[in-house]
C-alpha positions as CSV (number, residue, x, y, z in Angstrom):
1,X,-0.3,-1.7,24.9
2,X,-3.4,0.0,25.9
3,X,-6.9,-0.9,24.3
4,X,-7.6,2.3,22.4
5,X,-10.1,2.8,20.2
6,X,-10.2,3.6,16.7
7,X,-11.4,6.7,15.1
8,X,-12.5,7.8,11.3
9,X,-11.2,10.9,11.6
10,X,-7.9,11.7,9.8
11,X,-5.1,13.6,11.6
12,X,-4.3,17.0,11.1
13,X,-0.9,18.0,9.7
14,X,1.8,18.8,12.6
15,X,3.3,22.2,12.4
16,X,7.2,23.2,12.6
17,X,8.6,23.0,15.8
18,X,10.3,26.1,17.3
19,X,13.3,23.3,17.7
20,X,13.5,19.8,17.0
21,X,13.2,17.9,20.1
22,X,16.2,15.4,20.9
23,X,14.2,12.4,21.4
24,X,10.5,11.1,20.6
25,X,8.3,8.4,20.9
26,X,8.7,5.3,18.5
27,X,7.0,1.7,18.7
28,X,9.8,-0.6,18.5
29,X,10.0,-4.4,17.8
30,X,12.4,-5.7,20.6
31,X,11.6,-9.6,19.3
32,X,9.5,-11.1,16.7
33,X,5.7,-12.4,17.5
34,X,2.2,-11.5,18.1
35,X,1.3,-7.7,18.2
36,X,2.6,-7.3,22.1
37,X,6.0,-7.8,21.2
38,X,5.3,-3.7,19.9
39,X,5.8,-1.5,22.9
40,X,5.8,2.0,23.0
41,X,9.7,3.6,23.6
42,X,12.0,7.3,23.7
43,X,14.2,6.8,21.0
44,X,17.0,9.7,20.2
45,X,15.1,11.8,16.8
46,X,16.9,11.2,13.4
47,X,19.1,14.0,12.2
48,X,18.7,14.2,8.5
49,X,22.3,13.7,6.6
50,X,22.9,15.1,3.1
51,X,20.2,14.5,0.3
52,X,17.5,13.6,3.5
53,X,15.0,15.3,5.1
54,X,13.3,15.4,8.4
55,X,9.5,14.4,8.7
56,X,7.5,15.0,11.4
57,X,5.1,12.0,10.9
58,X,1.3,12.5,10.8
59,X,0.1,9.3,9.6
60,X,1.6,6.2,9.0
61,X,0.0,2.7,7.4
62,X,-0.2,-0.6,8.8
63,X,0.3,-2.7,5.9
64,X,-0.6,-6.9,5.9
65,X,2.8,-8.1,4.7
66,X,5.7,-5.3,5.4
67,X,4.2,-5.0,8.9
68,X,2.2,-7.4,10.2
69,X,4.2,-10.3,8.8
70,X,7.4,-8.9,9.3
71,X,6.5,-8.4,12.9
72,X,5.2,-11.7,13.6
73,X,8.9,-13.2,11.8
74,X,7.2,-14.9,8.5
75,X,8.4,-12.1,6.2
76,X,11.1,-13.3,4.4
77,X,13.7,-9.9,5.4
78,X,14.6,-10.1,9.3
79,X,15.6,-6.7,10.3
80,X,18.1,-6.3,12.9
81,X,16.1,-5.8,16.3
82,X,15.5,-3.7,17.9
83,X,12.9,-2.2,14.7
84,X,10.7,0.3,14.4
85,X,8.1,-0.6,11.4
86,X,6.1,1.5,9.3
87,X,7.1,2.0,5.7
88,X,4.2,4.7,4.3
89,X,3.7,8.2,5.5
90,X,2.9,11.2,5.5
91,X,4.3,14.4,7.6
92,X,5.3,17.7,7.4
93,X,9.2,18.3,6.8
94,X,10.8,20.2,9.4
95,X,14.7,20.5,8.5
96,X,16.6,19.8,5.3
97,X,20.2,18.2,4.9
98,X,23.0,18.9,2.9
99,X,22.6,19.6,-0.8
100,X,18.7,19.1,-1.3
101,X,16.8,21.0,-4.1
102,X,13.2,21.5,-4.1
103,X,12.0,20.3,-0.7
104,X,11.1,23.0,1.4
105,X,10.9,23.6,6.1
106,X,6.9,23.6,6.3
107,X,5.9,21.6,3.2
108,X,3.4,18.6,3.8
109,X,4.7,15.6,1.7
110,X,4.0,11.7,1.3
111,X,6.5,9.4,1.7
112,X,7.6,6.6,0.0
113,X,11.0,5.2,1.0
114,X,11.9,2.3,-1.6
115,X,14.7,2.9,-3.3
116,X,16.9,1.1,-6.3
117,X,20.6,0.7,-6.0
118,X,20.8,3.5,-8.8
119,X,23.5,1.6,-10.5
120,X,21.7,-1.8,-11.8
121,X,20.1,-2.3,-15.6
122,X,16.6,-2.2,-13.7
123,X,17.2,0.9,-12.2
124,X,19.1,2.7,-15.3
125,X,15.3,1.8,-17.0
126,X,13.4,2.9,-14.3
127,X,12.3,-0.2,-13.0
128,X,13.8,-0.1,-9.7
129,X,10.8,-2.3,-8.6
130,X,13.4,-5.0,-10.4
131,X,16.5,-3.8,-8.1
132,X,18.2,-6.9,-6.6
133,X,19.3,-4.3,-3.9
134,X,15.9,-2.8,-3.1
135,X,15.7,-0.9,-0.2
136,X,12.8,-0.3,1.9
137,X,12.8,2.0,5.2
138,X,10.6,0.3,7.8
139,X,11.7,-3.6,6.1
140,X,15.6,-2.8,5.3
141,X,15.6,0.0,8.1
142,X,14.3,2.2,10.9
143,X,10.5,3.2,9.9
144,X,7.8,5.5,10.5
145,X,6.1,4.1,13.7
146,X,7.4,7.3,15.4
147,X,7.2,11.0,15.4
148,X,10.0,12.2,13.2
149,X,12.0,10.1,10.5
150,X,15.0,10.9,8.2
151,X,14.3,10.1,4.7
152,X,15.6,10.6,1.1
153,X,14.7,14.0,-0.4
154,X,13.7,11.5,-3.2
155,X,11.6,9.3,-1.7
156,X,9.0,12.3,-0.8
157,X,5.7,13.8,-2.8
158,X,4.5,16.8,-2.9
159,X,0.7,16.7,-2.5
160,X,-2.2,18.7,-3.2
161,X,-3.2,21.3,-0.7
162,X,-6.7,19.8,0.4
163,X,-5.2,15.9,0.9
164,X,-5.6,15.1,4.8
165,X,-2.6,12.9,6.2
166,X,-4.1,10.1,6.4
167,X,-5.5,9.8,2.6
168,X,-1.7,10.8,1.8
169,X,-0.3,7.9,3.4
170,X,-3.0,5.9,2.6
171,X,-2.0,6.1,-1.3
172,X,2.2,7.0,-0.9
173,X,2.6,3.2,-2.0
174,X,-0.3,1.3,-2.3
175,X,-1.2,3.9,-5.2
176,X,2.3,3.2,-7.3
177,X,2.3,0.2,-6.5
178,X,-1.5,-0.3,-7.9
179,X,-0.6,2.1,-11.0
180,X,2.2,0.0,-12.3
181,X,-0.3,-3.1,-12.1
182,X,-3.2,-1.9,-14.2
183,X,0.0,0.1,-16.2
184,X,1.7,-3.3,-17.2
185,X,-1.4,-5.2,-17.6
186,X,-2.0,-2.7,-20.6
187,X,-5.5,-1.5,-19.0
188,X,-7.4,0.7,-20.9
189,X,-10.9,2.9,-20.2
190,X,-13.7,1.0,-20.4
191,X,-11.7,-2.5,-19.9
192,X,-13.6,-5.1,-17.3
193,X,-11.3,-5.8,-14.7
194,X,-11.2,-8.0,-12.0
195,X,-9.8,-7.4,-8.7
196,X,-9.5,-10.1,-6.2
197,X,-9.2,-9.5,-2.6
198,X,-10.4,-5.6,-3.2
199,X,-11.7,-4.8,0.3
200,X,-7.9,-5.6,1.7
201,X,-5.4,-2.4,1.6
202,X,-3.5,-2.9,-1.8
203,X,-6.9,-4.5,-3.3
204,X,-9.3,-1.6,-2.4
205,X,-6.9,0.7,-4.3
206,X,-6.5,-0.8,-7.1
207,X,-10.1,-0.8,-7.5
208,X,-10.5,2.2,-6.9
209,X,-7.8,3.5,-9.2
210,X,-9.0,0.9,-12.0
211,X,-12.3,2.5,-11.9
212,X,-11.3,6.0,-11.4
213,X,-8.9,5.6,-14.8
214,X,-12.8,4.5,-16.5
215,X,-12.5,0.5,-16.2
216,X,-15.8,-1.9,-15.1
217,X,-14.4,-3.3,-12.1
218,X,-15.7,-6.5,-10.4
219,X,-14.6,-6.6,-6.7
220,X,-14.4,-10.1,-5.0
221,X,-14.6,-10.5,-0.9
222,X,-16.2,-13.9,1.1
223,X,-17.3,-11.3,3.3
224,X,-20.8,-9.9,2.8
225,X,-20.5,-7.0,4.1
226,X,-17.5,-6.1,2.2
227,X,-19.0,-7.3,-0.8
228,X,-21.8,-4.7,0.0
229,X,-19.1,-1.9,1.0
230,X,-17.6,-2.8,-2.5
231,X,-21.3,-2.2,-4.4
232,X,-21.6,1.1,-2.0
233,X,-17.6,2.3,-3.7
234,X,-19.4,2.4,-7.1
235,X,-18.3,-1.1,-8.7
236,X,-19.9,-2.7,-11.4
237,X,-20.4,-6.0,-9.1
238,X,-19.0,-7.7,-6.3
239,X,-18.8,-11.1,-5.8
240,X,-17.9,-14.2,-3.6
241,X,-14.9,-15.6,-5.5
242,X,-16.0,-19.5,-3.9
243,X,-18.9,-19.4,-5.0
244,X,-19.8,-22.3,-7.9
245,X,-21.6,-19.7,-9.8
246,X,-18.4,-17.4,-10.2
247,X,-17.0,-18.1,-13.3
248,X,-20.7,-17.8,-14.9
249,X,-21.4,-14.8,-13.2
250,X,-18.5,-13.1,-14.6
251,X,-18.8,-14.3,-17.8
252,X,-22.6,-12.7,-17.9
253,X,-21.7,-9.6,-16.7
254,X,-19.2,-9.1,-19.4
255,X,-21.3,-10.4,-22.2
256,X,-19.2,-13.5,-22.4
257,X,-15.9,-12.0,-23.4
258,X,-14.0,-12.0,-19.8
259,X,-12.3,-9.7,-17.9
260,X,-9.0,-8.1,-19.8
261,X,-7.4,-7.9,-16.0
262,X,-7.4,-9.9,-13.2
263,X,-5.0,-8.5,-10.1
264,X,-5.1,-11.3,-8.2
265,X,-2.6,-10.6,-4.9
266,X,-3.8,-13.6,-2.3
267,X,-2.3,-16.8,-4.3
268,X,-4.8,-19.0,-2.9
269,X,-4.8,-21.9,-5.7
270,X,-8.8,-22.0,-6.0
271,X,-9.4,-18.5,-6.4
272,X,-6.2,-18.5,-9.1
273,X,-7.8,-20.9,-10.7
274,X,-11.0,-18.9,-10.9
275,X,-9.4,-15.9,-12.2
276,X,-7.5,-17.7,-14.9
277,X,-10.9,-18.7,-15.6
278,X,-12.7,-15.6,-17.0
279,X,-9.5,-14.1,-18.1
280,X,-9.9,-12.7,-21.8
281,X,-8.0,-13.2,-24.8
282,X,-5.1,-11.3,-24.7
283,X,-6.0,-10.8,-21.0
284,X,-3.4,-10.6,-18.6
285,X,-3.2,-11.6,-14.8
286,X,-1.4,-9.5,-12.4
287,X,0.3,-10.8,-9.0
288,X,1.6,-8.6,-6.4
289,X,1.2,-10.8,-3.6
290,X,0.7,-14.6,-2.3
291,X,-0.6,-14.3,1.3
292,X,-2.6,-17.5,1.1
293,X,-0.6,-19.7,-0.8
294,X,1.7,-19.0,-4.1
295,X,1.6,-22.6,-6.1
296,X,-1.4,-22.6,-7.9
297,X,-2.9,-24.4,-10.8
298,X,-2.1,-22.7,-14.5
299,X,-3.8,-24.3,-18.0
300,X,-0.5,-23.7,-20.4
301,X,-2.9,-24.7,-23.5
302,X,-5.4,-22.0,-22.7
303,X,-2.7,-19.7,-21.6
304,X,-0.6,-19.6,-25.2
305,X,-3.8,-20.6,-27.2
306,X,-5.6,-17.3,-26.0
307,X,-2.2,-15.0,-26.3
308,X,-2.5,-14.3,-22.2
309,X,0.3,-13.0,-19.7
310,X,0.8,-13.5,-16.0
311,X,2.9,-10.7,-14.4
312,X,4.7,-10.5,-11.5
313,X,4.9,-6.7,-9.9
314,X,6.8,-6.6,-6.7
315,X,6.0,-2.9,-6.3
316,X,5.6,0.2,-7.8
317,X,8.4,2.6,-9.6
318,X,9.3,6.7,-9.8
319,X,7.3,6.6,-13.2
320,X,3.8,4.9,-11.6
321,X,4.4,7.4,-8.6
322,X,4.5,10.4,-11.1
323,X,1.4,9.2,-12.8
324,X,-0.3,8.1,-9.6
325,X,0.1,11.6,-7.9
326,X,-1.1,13.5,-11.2
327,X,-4.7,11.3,-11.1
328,X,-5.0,12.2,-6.7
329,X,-4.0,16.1,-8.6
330,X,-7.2,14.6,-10.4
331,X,-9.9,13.5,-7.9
332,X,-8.8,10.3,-7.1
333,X,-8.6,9.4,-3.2
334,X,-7.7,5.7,-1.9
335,X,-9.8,3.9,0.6
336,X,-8.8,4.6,4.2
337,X,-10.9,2.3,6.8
338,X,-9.7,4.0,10.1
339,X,-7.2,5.6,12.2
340,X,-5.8,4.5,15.5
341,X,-3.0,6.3,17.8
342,X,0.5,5.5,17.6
343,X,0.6,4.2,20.6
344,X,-1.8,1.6,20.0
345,X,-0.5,-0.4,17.2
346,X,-0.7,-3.5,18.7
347,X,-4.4,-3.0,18.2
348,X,-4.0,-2.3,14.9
349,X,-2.2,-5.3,14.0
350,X,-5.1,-7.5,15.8
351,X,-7.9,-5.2,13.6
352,X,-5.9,-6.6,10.6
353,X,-5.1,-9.3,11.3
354,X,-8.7,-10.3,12.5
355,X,-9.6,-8.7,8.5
356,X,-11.8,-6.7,9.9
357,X,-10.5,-3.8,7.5
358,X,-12.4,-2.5,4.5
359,X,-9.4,-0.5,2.8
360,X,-6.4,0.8,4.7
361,X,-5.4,1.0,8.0
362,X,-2.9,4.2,9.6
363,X,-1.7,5.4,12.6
364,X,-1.3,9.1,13.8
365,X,0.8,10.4,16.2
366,X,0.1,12.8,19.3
367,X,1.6,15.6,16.9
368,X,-0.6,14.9,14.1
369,X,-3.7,15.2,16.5
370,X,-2.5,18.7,17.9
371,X,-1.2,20.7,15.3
């Protein structure tokens, strides 16, 4: 792929075609490996079937562990290759299917293609995030790392009128999925709350949304600059989570009393350890991720003595979405680093990879940029 640069200007939305074209550009995964095994191809355009529509993709995110791990072969789902990847976007729909309601030619949307089975206990209780048969389009299936895709009428969200592409598919499911943490960690306004990792994609977001909903939040990055980018966002503090102070740091800033949430999605035993650490009574700890490990240390005695949880949230659910999109209805916008072309998502997947990010990452297509 081409060295292309970067820019921080989000894409425009892409307008209806006079007809739908009968192929586009995608960038397909022929084999698994470093970000040159994504090459740029002419793949036949979906046709939506019954209950899907058609998107015309404006933006789509580069995500750490559905892409970028998944491409390189240590994800633990192997698609059938060829691939396409790219699980959230954002486009403008341009043709309906059979028998859907309330999805309209023209409309911009977000999309967010994981979907239950529909038939299991987790998903009759809305917590499809617990399906055994999850499904996820861009893991499971063809994604968005192309100009149009075919997707569930269900799986899309209507936005508000002044959201930019970009921002929309920056937040389609980082945002539920950051929702149900801080929703089953029982956060309330006004709680302290820690968030490790919260430069990185998911971590910026929830953040963001913890402090938007009227939390203290105290970010943690090794990078100084990110800890400064974090202290620029409006945090309470930001902090190096290896540093010997830590764990006195955070008790000071809380008046000695902890942090009432920790989302801790890296798994990297040390920092675990640390977060445990300042944890509250009643506190609870929140895991949505193990990039850097995933066996780490845990003081039972403290953990019943103190009445403190440790949750487990693979993703996010229909009723986090719902509650998600009313607060972006509300002012609150997720943290979108920068945008590179379609074509160049190999270079994307080095800028990550290198974690040179400071929130998320997306790609726009040649339609996005025209209109």
């Amino acid at each position: 792929m081409p060295t292309l640069s970067a820019s921080p200007v989000p894409a425009v939305w892409p307008s209806v075609p006079p007809a739908i074209p009968r192929t586009m550009s995608a960038v397909v995964l022929e084999r698994f490996g470093s970000p040159d095994v994504l090459t740029l191809d002419t793949l036949p355009t979906p046709e939506p079937g019954p209950g899907e529509v058609l998107v015309r993709v404006a933006a789509v995110c580069v995500g750490r562990f559905l892409d970028v791990s998944l491409r390189a072969g240590r994800h633990p789902v192997k698609p059938e290759l060829p691939h396409v990847l790219g699980v959230e976007h954002a486009g403008t729909v341009v043709a309906v299917g059979a028998d859907v309601r309330g999805v309209d030619v023209g409309q911009h949307v977000a999309v967010w293609p994981v979907l239950g089975c529909g038939d299991c206990a987790a998903c009759a209780e809305g917590d499809k995030e617990a399906c055994p048969r999850l499904h996820i389009a861009g893991v499971h299936g063809r994604g968005a790392y192309a100009e149009y895709t075919a997707v569930p009428a269900a799986a899309v969200w209507a936005i508000p009128d002044d959201l930019d592409p970009a921002t929309a598919a920056g937040v389609a499911l980082a945002g539920p999925v950051a929702m149900n943490q801080l929703r089953q960690a029982g956060m309330r306004a006004g709680d302290w709350v820690l968030v490790v990792g919260a430069a990185s994609a998911l971590g910026a977001t929830t953040a963001e949304l913890a402090r938007h909903l009227g939390a203290r939040v105290i970010g943690t990055s090794r990078a100084g600059w990110k800890r400064e980018r974090l202290l620029a966002l409006g945090l309470e503090a930001a902090l190096d989570p290896t540093s010997d102070s830590f764990v006195d740091d955070v008790r000071a800033l809380t008046g000695g009393a902890g942090v009432a949430v920790a989302v801790d999605d890296l798994g990297e035993p040390e920092i675990f350890g640390h977060a445990t650490d300042v944890l509250a009574p009643r506190g609870a700890v929140v895991s949505s991720g193990a990039f850097l490990g995933g066996t780490v240390p845990l003081n039972l005695a403290r953990l019943y003595t103190l009445n403190q949880r440790i949750l487990g949230v693979r993703t996010g659910n229909d009723a986090s979405a719902r509650a998600l999109w009313a607060e972006v209805g509300r002012g609150f916008r997720p943290v979108v680093d920068r945008a590179f072309p379609l074509e160049a998502a190999a270079v994307a997947h080095r800028f990550l990879e290198a974690d040179d990010n400071m929130g998320r990452i997306v790609l726009t297509t040649a339609a996005a940029d025209t209109g």
